[in-house]
C-alpha positions, 0 to 999 in steps of 0.5 A: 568415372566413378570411384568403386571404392567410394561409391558401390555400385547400387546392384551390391545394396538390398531393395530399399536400402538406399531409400532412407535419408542419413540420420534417419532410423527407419531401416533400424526397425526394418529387420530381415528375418530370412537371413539367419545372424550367426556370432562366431568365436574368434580363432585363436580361442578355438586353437588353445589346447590344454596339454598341462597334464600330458606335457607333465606325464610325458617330462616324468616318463622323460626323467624315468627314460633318463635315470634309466641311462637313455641319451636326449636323442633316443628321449626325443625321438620317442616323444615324437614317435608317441605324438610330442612335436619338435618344439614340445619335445625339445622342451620336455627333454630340456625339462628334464635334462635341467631335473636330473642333474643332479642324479647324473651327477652334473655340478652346475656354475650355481652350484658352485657359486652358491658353495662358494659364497657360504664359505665366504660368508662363514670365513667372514663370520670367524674373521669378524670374531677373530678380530673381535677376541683381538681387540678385546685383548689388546685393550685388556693388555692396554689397561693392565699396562696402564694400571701396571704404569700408574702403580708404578709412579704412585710407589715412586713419587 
């Protein structure tokens, strides 16, 4: 028994089809006008929304909603009511929550940790020049201890 995979069955092919011998391009020249050629897109263009602008209307509503006192789940569940899904919603809560920190008074860790390194690059800045107006001193007293000494033995010898 033959292999349906390899071999098809000569019902499935058109008249003539198999008629040509291999290599040759005579059924290149024959061309079925009745039968219409149709090119489709591919899907996932299709599916692509564009929802920048909405997306950025509904984080400034969000801010607003947020700033007006409302928690992140009365924000969410009415960003789903008006249409947002789960996921986009979720996201657009979290943008603005990350947004309004500041006005609700939130300090976050890199906040701190930026406060924290200024201080310490300015108390490096004073240190730096403490130790520079010290040496300076130390090495003028030097030298007039050293001036002081050689006046000393030039009256004494």
């Amino acid at each position: 028994m033959a292999d349906p995979l390899f071999n098809p069955p000569s019902a499935d092919l058109p008249p003539g089809a198999g008629e040509s011998s291999p290599g040759s391009d005579s059924h290149l020249d024959e061309v079925d006008e009745s039968v219409p050629i149709t090119i489709e897109e591919p899907e996932p263009l299709n599916q692509i929304v564009d929802d920048y602008e909405p997306r950025l209307e509904a984080v400034d509503l969000t801010i607003k909603a947020l700033n007006a006192g409302d928690s992140f789940e009365s924000a969410k569940a009415y960003l789903v009511e008006i249409g947002w899904g789960d996921a986009d919603a979720d996201d657009i809560v979290e943008e603005a929550r990350i947004r309004t920190q500041h006005s609700r008074g939130i300090v976050t860790r890199d906040q701190v940790v930026q406060n924290v390194n200024r201080r310490y690059r300015q108390s490096m800045v004073w240190a730096a020049a403490i130790r520079l107006i010290h040496s300076l001193g130390s090495l003028a007293s030097l030298r007039w201890v050293r001036r002081n000494t050689d006046e000393d033995v030039d009256m004494g010898g």
